[in-house]
C-alpha positions as CSV (number, residue, x, y, z in Angstrom):
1,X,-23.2,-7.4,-46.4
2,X,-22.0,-10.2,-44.3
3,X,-24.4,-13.0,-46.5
4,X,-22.8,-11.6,-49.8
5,X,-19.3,-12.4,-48.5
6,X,-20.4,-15.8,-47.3
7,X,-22.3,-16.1,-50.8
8,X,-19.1,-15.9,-52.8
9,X,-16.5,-17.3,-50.3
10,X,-18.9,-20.1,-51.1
11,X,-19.0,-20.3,-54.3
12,X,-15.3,-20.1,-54.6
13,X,-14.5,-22.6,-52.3
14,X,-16.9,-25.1,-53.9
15,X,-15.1,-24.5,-57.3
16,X,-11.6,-25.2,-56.1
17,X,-12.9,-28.3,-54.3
18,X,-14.4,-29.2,-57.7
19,X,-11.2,-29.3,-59.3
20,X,-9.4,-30.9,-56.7
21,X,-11.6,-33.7,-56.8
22,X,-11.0,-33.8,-61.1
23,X,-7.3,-33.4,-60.3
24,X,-7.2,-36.3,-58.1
25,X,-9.4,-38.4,-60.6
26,X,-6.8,-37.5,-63.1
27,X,-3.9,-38.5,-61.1
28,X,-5.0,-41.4,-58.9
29,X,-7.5,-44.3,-59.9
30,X,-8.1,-46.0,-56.5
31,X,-11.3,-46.4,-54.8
32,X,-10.3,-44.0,-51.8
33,X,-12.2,-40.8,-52.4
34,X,-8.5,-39.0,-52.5
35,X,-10.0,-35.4,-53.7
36,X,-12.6,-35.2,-50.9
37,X,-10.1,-35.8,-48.3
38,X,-7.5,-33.3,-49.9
39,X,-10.3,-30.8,-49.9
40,X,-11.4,-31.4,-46.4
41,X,-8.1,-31.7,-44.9
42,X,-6.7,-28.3,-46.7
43,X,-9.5,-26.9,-45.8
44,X,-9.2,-27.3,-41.6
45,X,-5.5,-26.2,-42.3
46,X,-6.7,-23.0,-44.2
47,X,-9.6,-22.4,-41.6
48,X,-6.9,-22.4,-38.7
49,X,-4.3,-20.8,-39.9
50,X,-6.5,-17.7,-40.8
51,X,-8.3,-18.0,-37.4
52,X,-4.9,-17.8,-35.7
53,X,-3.5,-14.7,-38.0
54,X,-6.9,-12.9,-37.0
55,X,-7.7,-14.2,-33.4
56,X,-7.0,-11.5,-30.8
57,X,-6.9,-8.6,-33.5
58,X,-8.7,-6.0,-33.0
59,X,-8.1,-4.4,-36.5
60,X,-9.0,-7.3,-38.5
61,X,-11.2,-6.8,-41.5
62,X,-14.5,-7.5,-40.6
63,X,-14.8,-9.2,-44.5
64,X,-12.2,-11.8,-43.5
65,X,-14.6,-14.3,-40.9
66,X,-17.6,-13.9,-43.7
67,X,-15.7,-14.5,-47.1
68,X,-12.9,-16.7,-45.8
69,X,-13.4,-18.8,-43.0
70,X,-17.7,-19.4,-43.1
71,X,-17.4,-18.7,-47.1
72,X,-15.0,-20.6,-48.8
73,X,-13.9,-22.7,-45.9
74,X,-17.8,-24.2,-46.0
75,X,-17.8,-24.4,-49.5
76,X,-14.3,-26.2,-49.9
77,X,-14.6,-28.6,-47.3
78,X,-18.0,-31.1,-47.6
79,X,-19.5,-33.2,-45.3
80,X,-22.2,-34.3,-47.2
81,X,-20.0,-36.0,-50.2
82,X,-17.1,-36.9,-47.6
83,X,-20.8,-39.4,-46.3
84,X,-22.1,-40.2,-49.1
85,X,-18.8,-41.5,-50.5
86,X,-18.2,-43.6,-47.5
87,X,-21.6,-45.2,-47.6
88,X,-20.5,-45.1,-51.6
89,X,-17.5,-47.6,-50.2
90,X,-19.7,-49.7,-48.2
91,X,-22.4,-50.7,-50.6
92,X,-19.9,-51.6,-53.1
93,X,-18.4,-53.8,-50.7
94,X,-15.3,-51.6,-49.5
95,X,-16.3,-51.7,-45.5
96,X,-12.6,-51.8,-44.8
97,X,-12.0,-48.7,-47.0
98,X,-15.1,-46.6,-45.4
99,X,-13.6,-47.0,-42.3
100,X,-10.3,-46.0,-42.9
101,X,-11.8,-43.0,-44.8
102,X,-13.6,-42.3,-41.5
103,X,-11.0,-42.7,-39.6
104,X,-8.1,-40.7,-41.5
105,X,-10.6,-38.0,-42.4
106,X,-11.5,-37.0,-38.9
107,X,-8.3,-37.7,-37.4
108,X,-6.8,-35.9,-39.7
109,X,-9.2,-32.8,-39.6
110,X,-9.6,-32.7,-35.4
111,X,-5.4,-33.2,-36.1
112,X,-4.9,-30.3,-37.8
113,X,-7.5,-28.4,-35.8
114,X,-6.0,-29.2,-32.8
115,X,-2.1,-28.6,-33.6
116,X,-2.2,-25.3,-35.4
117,X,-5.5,-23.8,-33.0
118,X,-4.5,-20.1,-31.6
């Protein structure tokens, strides 16, 4: 049951991060990848806040780890195009830009992490 969960916690989460990253091509036209970040950084805070309603809880559905926090979690947040973006910026000659996105991207996601953890 567990893989079903994960299945459409997935999908989910890859949809909203989809339109996040239309929004933010809507609203801002700069060559930081604004939606990616967005998604990844809402996506630590959603990840930790649940972990800390649920951690220690005996009672806690066991649907909530599966659907929520390995399902749409994973799906919302992306590694892959948060990379390929930043090596995006470098071969158009925006070094300066990949390594900010580096840099505010995983400060901000170990940051979040680390302040709300249980």
């Amino acid at each position: 049951m567990s893989w079903i969960l994960i299945f459409l916690g997935g999908g989910l989460g890859s949809l909203v991060r989809y339109g996040f990253s239309v929004a933010a091509l809507r609203v801002y036209s700069g060559n930081f990848p604004l939606g990616t970040f967005i998604s990844n950084a809402l996506s630590c805070l959603i990840l930790v806040i649940i972990a800390h309603l649920i951690h220690d809880k005996a009672n806690t559905e066991e649907w909530v780890r599966p659907l929520i926090l390995v399902g749409f979690c994973g799906g919302f947040s992306t590694f892959s195009t948060f990379s390929n973006e930043t090596v995006h910026l470098i071969s158009t000659g925006n070094s300066v830009l990949a390594v900010v996105n580096i840099l505010v991207s995983l400060a901000t996601g170990i940051g979040i992490v680390y302040y709300f953890r249980p």
